[in-house]
C-alpha positions as CSV (number, residue, x, y, z in Angstrom):
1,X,199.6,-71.4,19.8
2,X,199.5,-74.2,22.1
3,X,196.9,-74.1,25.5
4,X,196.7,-75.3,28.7
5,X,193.4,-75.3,30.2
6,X,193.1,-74.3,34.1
7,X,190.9,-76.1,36.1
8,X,188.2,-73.3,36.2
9,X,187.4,-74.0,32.8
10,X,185.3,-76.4,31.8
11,X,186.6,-79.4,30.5
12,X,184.8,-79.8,27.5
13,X,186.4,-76.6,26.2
14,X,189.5,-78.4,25.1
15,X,188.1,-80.9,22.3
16,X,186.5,-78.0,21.0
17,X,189.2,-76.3,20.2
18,X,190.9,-79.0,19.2
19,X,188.0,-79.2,16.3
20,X,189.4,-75.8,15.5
21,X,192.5,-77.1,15.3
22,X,194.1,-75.4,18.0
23,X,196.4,-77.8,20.3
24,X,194.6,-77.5,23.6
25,X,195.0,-79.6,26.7
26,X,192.8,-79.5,30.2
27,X,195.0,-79.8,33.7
28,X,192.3,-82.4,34.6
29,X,192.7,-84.6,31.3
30,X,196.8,-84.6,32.2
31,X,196.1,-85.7,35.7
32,X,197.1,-82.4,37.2
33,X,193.9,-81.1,39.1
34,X,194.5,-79.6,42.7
35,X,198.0,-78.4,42.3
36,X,198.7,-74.7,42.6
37,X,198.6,-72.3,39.9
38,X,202.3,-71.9,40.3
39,X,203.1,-75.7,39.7
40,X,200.3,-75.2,36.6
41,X,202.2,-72.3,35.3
42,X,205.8,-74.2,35.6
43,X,204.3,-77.2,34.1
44,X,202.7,-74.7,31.3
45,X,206.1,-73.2,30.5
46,X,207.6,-76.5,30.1
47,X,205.5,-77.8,27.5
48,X,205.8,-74.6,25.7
49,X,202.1,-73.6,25.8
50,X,200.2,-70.6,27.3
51,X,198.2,-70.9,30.1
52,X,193.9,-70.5,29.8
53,X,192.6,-69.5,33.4
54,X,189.7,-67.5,34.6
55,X,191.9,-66.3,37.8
56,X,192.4,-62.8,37.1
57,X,194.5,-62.1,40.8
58,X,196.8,-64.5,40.9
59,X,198.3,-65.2,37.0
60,X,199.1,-61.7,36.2
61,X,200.8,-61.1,39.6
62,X,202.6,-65.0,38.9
63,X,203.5,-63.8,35.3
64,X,204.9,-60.6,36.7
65,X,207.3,-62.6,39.5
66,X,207.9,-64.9,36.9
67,X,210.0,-62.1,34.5
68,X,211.2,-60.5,37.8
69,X,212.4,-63.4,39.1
70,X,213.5,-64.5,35.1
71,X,211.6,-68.1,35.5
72,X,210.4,-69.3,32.4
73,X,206.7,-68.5,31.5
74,X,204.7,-69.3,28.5
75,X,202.7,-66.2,28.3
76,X,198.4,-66.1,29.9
77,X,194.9,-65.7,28.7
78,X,192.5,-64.2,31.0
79,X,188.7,-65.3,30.7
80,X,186.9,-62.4,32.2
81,X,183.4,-63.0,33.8
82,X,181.6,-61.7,30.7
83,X,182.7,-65.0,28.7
84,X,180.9,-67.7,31.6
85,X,181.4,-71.0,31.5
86,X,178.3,-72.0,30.3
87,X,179.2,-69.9,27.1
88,X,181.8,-72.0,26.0
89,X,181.2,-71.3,22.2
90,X,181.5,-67.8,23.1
91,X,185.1,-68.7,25.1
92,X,185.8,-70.8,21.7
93,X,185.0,-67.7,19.4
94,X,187.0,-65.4,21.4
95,X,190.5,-67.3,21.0
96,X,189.9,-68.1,17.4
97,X,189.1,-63.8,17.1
98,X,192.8,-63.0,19.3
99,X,194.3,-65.4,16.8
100,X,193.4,-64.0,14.2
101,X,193.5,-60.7,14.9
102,X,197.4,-61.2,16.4
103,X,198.6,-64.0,14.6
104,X,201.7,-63.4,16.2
105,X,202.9,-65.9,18.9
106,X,202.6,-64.5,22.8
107,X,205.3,-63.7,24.6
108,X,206.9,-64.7,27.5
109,X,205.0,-62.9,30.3
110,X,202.4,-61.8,28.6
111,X,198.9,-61.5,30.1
112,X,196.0,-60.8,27.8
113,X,192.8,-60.6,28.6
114,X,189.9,-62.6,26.4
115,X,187.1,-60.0,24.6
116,X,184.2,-61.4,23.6
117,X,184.3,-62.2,19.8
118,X,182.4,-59.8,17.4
119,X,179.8,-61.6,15.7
């Protein structure tokens, strides 16, 4: 799968990824910091990768208008507060552990929530 970071993640989160050979890209490394999660989602969708973000309000209600309103949409993950920042290994661990678990691409629309990776 391909990623695009949100702003509330660290940036430092994508090269790590990348060293797991997962294509990952942060809004702020593209020069798109301060726009609105809508304009991040449409810009997401375009590129053909799903959207990383820590805002658990706003992307699953967007993702919902989104197939309503049948505007494309790359599909989300969710970082929930148990995976913080400062635990980006464990952010890291968690994606590699959906992978693998649903190798599967993500739909359109979908919203799935990160679990912490079993160790």
């Amino acid at each position: 799968m391909r990623y695009l970071l949100d702003e509330n993640l660290p940036e430092r989160l994508a090269p790590l990824l990348r060293q797991t050979e997962r294509d990952a890209e942060h809004l702020r490394d593209l020069g798109r910091g301060g726009l609105s999660d809508e304009q991040q989602l449409i810009f997401a969708a375009e590129q053909g990768r799903v959207f990383i973000s820590r805002d658990d309000d706003d992307i699953p209600r967007l993702a919902e208008k989104y197939h309503d309103e049948q505007r494309p949409h790359a599909g989300a993950l969710i970082v929930p507060r148990s995976l913080t920042n400062a635990d980006i290994s464990g952010i890291v661990a968690a994606i590699v552990q959906l992978e693998r678990e649903h190798p599967e691409p993500m739909q359109p629309y979908e919203t799935v929530w990160l679990r912490r990776a079993s160790r």
